[in-house]
C-alpha positions in Angstrom: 128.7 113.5 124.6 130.0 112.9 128.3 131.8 110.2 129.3 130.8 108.5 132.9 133.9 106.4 134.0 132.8 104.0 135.9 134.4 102.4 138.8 136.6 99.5 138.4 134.8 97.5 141.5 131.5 98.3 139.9 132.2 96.8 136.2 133.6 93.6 138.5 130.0 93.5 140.1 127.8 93.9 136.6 130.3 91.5 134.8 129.2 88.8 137.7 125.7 89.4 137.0 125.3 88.6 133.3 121.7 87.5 131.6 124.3 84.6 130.4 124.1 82.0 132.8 127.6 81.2 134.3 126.7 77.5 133.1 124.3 74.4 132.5 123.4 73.6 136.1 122.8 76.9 136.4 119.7 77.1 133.9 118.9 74.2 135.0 118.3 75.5 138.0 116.4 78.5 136.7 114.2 76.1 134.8 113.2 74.2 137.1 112.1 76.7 139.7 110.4 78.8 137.7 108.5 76.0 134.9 110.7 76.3 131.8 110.7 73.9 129.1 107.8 74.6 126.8 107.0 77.3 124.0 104.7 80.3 125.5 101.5 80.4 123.7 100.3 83.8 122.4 97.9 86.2 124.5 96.4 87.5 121.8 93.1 85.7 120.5 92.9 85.1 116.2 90.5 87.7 116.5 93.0 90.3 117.4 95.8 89.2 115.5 94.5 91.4 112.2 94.2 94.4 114.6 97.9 94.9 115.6 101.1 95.2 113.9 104.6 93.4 114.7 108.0 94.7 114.8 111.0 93.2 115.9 114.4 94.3 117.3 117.5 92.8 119.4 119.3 94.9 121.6 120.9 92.8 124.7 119.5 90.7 127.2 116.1 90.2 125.9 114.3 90.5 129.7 115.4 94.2 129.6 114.2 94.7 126.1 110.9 93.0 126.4 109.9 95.5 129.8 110.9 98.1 127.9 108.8 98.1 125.0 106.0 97.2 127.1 106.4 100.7 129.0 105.4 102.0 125.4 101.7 103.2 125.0 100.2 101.4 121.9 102.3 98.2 122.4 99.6 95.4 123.0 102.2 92.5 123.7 106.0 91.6 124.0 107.3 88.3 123.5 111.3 87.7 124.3 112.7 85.5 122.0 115.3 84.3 119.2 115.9 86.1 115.3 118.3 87.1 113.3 120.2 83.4 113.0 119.5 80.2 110.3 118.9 77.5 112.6 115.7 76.1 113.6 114.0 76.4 116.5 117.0 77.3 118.9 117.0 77.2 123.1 118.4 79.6 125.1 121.2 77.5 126.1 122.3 77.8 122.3 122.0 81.2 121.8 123.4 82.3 125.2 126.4 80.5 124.7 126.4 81.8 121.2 125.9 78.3 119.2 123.7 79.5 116.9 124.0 82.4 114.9 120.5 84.2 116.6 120.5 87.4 118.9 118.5 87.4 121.7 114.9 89.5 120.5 111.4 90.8 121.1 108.6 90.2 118.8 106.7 93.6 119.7 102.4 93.8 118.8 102.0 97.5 118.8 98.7 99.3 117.8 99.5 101.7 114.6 96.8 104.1 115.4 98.2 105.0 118.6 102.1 104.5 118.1 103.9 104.0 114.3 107.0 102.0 113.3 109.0 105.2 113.2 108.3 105.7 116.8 109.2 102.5 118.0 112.7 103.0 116.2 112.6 105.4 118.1 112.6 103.3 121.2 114.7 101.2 119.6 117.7 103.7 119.7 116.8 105.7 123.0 116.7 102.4 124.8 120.4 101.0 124.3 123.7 101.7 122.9 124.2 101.1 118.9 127.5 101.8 119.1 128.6 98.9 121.1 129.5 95.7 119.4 128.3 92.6 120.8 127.9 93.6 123.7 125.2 95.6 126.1 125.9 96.3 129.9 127.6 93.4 131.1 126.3 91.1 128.4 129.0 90.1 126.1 128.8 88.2 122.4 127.3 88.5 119.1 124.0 86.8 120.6 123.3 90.5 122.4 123.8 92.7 119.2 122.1 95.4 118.1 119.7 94.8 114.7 116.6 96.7 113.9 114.5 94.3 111.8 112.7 95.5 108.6 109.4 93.6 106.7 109.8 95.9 103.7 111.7 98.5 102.1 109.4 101.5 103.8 110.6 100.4 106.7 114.2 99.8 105.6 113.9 103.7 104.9 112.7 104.6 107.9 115.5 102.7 109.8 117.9 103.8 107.8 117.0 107.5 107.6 116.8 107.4 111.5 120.4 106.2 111.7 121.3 109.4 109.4 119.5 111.5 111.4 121.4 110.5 114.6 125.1 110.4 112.8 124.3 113.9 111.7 123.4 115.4 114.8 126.5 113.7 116.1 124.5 112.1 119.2 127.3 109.7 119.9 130.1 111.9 119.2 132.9 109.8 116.9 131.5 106.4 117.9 130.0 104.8 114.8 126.5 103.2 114.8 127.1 99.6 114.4 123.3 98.5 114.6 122.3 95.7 112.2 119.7 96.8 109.7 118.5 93.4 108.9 115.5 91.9 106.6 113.0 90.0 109.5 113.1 86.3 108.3 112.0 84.0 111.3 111.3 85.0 115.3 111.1 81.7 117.1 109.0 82.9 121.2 111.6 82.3 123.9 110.8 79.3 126.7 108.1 80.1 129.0 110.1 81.5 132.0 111.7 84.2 129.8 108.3 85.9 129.1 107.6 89.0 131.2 110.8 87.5 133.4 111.5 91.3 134.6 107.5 91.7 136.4 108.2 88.3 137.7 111.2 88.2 139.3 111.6 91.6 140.5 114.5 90.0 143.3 116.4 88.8 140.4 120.2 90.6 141.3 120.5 91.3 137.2 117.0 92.5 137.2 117.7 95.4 140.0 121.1 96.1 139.0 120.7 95.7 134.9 117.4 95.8 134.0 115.4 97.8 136.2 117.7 100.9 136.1 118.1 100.8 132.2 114.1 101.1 132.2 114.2 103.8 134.4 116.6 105.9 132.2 114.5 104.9 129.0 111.4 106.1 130.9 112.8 109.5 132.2 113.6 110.5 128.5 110.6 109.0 127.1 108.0 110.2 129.5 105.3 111.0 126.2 105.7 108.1 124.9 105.1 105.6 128.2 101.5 104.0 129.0 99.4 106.0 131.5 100.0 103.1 134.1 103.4 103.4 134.1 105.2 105.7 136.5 
């Protein structure tokens, strides 16, 4: 597997625009301009709860996760949010500054007749690095590690046999796959302003210089499995 080295100037300039904020005042800030505060309720009516299926994963900042899996065809609705911790009903000023034992994850609705569990591991994998610990892009601390979530032991299996797969074909050369394979407990839905934050704030400096070009490299080696509408 190649190696890019990257620039010294350019790892400054992605460490400087972290999904952390750099402090209190400002997520305050953020807040406040864009309506934060409150719990985001669901899209989807109680009718169409019993059609769709959830998965759930953490892999990074959340906003770049969430637009990714809603790229996917068959994925009815993304949520950003918290999982993989013990405390109760956490804010994103915990788990950003890693108070809480959470990761920052997406509660994916997906459509089995049109795309299964295996293919959204899939995703999963194509769409990050599991071999990096703590840590995606310029995102440091245990709150933006890798965990694929399971609901029961078929897909434990299928998570786990997916990670064999990739170690045999030796798709990340001697780097070991340190992706959490986790039993799905609790997923508590992010504050309102984190939801679809990527669509929203297309001006955000971390969205065009993070977010957006990681979707663009999921979507170039993904192009069967992205929604007609997206180009």
């Amino acid at each position: 597997m190649n190696i890019v080295r990257t620039p010294f100037l350019i790892l400054l300039f992605l460490a400087s625009i972290r999904c952390q904020p750099k402090n209190k005042t400002d997520k305050q800030e953020v807040a406040q301009k864009e309506g934060s505060g409150t719990r985001m309720e669901t899209k989807l009516t109680t009718e169409q709860l019993p059609e769709y299926k959830t998965a759930y994963f953490a892999s990074g900042c959340f906003w770049c996760v969430e637009a990714i899996f809603e790229s996917v065809k068959g994925v009815k609705e993304v949520y950003s949010g918290y999982s993989g911790g013990s405390e109760k009903n956490p804010t994103y000023e915990e788990v950003s500054y890693g108070r809480t034992h959470h990761a920052e994850a997406v509660e994916v609705h997906y459509d089995p007749k049109v795309i299964s569990f295996t293919q959204l591991v899939q995703v999963f994998f194509g769409s990050h690095d599991p071999t990096s610990l703590n840590r995606q892009g310029p995102d440091r601390g245990a709150q933006y590690r890798s965990i694929a979530f399971y609901k029961n032991d078929k897909q434990k299996k299928i998570i786990q046999d997916y990670i064999a797969k990739l170690e045999a074909e030796n798709v990340y050369g001697d780097r070991s796959i340190v992706t959490e394979v986790k039993p799905f407990e609790k997923f508590y839905i992010a504050e309102e302003y984190h939801q679809d934050y990527e669509r929203r704030n297309p001006n955000n400096s971390y969205i065009k210089n993070v977010s957006i070009p990681r979707l663009n490299r999921f979507k170039e080696n993904f192009k069967s499995y992205l929604k007609e509408d997206v180009h």
